[in-house]
C-alpha positions in Angstrom: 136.5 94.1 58.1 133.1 93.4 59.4 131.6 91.3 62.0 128.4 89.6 62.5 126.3 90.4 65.4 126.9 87.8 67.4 130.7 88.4 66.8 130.8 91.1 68.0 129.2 90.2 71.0 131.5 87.8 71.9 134.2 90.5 71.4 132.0 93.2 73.3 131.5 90.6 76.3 135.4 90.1 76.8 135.8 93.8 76.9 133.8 94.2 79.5 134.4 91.4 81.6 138.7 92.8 80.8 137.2 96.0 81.4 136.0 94.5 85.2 138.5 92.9 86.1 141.1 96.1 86.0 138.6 98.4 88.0 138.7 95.4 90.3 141.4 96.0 91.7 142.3 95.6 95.6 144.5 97.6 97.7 146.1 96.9 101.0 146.4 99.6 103.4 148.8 99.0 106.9 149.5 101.3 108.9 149.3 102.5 113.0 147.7 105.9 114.8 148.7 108.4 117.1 147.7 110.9 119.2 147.4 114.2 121.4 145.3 116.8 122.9 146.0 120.0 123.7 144.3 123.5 124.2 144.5 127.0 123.9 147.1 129.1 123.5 149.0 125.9 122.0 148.4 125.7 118.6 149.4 122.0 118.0 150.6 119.0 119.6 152.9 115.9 119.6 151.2 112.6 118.7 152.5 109.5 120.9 150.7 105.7 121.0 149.1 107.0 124.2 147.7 110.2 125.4 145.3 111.8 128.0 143.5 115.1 129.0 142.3 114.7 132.8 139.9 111.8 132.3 140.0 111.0 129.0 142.4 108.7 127.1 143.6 107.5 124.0 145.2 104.6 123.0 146.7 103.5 119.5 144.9 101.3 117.0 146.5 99.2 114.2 145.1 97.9 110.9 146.3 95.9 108.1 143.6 94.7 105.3 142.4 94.8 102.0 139.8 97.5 100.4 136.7 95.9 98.7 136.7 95.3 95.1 134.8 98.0 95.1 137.4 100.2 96.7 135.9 100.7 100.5 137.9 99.3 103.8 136.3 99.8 106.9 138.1 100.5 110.1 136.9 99.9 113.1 137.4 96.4 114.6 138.4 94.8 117.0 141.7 94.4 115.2 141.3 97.1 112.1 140.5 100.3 113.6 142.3 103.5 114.5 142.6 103.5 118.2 140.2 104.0 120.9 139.0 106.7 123.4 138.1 105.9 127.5 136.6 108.7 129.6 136.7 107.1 133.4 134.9 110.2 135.2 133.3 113.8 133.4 134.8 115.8 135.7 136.6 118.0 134.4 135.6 120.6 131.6 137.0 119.7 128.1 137.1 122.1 125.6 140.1 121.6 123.0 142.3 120.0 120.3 142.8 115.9 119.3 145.3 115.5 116.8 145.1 112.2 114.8 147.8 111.6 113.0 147.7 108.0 111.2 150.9 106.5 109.5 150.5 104.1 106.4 152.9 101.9 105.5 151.1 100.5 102.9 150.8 101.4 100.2 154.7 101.7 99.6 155.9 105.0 98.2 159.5 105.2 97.0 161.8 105.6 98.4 159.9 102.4 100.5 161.2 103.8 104.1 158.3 107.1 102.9 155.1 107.1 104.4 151.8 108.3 103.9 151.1 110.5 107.0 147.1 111.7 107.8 146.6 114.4 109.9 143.2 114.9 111.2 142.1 117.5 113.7 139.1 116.9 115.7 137.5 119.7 118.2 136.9 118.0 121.5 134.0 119.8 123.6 131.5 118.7 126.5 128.5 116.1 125.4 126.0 114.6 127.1 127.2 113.1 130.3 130.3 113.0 129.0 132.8 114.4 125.8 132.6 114.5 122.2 134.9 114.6 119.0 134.2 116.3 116.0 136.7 115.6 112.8 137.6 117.9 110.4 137.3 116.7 106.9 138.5 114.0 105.2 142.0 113.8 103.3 142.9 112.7 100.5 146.3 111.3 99.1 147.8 109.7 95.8 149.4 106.5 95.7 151.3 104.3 93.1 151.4 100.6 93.3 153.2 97.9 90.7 150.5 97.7 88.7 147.8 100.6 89.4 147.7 104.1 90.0 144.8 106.2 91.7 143.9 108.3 95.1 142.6 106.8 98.3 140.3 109.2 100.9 140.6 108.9 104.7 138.2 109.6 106.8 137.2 109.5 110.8 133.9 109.2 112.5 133.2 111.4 115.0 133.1 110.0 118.7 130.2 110.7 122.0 131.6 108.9 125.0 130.9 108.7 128.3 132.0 107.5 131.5 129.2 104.3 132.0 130.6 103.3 128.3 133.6 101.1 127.6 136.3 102.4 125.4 134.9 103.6 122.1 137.0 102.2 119.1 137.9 105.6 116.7 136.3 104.4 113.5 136.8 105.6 109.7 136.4 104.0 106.4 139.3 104.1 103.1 137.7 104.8 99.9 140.1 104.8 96.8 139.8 105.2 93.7 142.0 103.0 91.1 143.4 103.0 87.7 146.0 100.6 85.8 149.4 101.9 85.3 150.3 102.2 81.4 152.0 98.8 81.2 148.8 97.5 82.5 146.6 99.1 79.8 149.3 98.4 77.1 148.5 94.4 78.2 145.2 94.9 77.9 145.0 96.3 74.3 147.4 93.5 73.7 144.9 90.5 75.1 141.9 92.7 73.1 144.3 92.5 70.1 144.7 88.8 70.8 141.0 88.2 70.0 140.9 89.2 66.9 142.2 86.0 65.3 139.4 84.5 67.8 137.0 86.6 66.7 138.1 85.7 62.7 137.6 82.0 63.3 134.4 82.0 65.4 133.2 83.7 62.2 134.3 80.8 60.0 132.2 78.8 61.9 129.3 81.1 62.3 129.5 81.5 58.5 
């Protein structure tokens, strides 16, 4: 069976625009942080809402918000972020550990009391006038949701405070990358196939 041209264009457009509309997809992330310091010999540390290392302080953040349709969710708002840091004097001499672990819960895994858990290490060392926080790479986890399927990237911007600032907000940005789960796709062969008789009749008229 053949097609005009213009047939097919109309077929070609609502592929694409299907096509769209699937990598569209939004994603909500939820989820709290927490954290520690600690130095050598200690090799880790507990994470709790609130922590402290002589003068400087950190205190939980909370987010709850959708990615872009393009995939990207910043945090760090006043309300979306993943904590924030206060130095009140410089002291003392920092040279250590931050552990920041971040707990999602969303997405849902299953079973739905499972969450995603981030853990990312940061080396804490003297700045200027004040203290600095370098984090290790990003991570990088898989996630399922009703209808999609894909990975989603964490990762945290580094932090330069001092004691003349006010708290700095521990910043990061969500990047994921989505795909439709197999009953999605077999819906959207089905709508595609669904044209066809469209497609047929447009050409009757065409012709």
């Amino acid at each position: 069976m053949k097609f005009s041209p213009r047939v097919m264009g109309v077929l070609a457009a609502s592929l694409v625009g299907a096509s769209s509309q699937l990598g569209a997809q939004q994603v909500r992330f939820a989820g709290a942080t927490y954290g520690c310091f600690y130095d050598a010999p200690a090799t880790t540390c507990t994470p709790t809402n609130t922590a402290s290392d002589f003068f400087l302080t950190f205190t939980q953040g909370t987010f709850d918000a959708l990615t872009s349709p393009s995939g990207f969710l910043g945090l760090g708002g006043t309300t979306n972020n993943l904590g924030s840091m206060a130095l009140t004097s410089s002291s003392a001499t920092y040279t250590g550990k931050f552990l920041l672990e971040v707990l999602f819960s969303l997405p849902t895994l299953t079973p739905s009391s499972a969450v995603y858990t981030a853990a990312l290490l940061g080396d804490v060392y003297q700045g200027s006038g004040g203290v600095n926080i370098s984090f290790s790479s990003p991570q990088t986890f898989a996630f399922n949701g009703p209808d999609y399927t894909g990975t989603f990237t964490l990762s945290v911007n580094n932090i330069a405070i001092n004691p003349n600032n006010s708290p700095q907000v521990v910043s990061g940005f969500i990047t994921t990358s989505v795909a439709p789960e197999p009953g999605t796709t077999a819906l959207f062969a089905t709508g595609l196939m669904g044209l066809i008789p469209m497609v047929r009749m447009k050409r009757r008229k065409l012709g």
